[in-house]
C-alpha positions as CSV (number, residue, x, y, z in Angstrom):
1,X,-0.4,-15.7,-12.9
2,X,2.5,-13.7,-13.3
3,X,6.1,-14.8,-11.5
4,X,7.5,-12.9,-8.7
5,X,11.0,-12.4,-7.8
6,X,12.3,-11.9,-4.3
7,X,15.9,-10.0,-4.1
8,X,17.8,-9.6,-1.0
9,X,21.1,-7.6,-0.8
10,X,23.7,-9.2,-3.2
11,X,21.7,-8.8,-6.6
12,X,20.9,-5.7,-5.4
13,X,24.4,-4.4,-4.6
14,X,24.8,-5.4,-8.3
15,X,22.2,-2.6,-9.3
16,X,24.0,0.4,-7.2
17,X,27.6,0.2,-8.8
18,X,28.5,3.6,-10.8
19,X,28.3,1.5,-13.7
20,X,25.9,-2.0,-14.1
21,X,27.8,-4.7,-15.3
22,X,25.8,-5.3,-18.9
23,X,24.7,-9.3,-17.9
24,X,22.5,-7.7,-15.3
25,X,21.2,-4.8,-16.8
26,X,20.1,-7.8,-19.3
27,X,18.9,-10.4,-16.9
28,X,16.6,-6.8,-15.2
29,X,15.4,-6.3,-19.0
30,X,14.4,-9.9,-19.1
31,X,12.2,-9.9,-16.2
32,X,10.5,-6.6,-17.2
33,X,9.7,-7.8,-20.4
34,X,8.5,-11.3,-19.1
35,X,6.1,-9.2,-17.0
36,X,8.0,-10.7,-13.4
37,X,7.5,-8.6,-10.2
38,X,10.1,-7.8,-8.1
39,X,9.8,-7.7,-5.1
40,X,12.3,-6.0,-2.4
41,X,12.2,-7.5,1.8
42,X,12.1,-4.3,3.8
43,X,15.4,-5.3,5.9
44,X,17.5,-5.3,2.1
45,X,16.3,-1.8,1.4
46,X,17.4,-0.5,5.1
47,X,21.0,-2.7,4.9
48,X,21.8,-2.1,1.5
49,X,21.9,1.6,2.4
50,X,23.5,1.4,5.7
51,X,26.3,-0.3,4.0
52,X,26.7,1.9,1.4
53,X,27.1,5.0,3.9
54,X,29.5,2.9,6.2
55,X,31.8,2.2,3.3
56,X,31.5,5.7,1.9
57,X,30.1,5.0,-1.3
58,X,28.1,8.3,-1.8
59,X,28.1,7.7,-5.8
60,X,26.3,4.4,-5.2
């Protein structure tokens, strides 16, 4: 059975910075390699997104 990871906003707000901070580029290489699924709730990928645009963030 293989593990499954649930990420909300924070962690991902991690991921849409110009530049990934190297400690989570290596935690997201861990999980692939471990063979984890990652899973996204629907309401993080429309708020994410939405907050990006209201804090004019376009290289996000």
């Amino acid at each position: 059975m293989s593990r499954v990871i649930l990420l909300h906003t924070h962690p991902l707000s991690k991921l849409t910075y110009p530049k990934i901070d190297p400690k989570v580029q290596q935690w997201l290489k861990s999980l692939q390699e471990s063979k984890t699924t990652i899973r996204i709730p629907e309401i993080a990928d429309y708020e994410l997104p939405c907050e990006l645009i209201r804090e004019g963030k376009s290289r996000s």
